[in-house]
N, C-alpha and C positions, 0 to 999 in steps of 0.2 A: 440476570446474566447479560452482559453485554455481547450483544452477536458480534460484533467485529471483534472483539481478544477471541471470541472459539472460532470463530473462520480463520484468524490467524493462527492458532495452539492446532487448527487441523491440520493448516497447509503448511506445519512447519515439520508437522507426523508424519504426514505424507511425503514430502519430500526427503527427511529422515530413512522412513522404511525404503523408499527407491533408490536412493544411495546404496543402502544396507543391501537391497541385492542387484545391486549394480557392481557393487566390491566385493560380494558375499563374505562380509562381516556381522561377523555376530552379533560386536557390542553396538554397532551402528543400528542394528535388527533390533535389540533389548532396548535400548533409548529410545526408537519410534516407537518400540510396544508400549513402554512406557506412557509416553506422551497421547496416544491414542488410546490407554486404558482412561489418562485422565481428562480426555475429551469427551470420554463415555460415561465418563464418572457426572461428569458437568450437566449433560443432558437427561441422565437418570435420575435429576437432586428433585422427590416429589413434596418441598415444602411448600405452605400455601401461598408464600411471599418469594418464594423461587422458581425460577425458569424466565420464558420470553413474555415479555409484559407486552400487554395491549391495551388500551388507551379505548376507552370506551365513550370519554367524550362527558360532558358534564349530566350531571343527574342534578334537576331544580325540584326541592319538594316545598309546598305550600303547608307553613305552620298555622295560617289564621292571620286572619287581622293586616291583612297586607303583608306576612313577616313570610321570606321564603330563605329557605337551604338550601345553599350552593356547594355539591360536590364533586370531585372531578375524581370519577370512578376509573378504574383500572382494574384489569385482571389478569393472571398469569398463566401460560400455557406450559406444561411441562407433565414430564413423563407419567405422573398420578390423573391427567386430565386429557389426555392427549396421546393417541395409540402410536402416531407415527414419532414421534417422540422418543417412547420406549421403545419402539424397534429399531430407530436410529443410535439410541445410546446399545441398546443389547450387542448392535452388529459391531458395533463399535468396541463397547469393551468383550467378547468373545470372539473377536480378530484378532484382538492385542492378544489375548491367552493363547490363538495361533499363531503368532509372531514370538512368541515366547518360546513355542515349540520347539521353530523351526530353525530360532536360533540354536536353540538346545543341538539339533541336526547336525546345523553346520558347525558347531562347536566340534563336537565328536568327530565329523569328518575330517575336520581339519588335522585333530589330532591325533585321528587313525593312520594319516599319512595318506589320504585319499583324495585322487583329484576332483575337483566338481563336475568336470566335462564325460 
């Protein structure tokens, strides 16, 4: 996963949901929930070749006879290996399912005929 598209896909959630109650709008609310479920989604992917890769720098092994392996190791940190991880995907997509609520809320209110104030 590239970290700069999910720092941007957060800071576009986030500005998203602040709008949404900034205008206390609903669909503005569901859209951020959205995009914040799939922030959440992103961080929670626990394949062994998915998440934040790290670079561990070359690994030289000695075959014999003068003959050595060069390889340039890497490994991936994500939700299956990495706690702070899953709790940042968790918070993330069980926000979004509160943003879904609360549009739900304002939906209703809206159409109860009730003011927000």
């Amino acid at each position: 996963m590239l970290e700069s598209v999910f720092v941007l896909f957060l800071a576009t959630a986030l500005v998203v949901v602040v709008f949404s109650f900034w205008r206390r709008d609903p669909m503005f609310l569901v859209l951020g929930s959205v995009l914040l479920f799939g922030s959440g989604m992103l961080v929670l992917d626990t394949q062994p070749t998915g998440g934040i890769e790290e670079t561990n720098g070359f690994n030289v092994a000695s075959l014999g006879n003068n003959d050595f392996a060069i390889d340039y190791n890497t490994s991936y940190r994500n939700a299956g290996n990495d706690p702070s991880l899953n709790v940042l995907g968790n918070v993330l997509a069980w926000g979004s399912v509160a943003g879904f609520i609360m549009a739900l809320g304002f939906l209703i209110q809206s159409r109860r005929g009730g003011s927000y104030d």
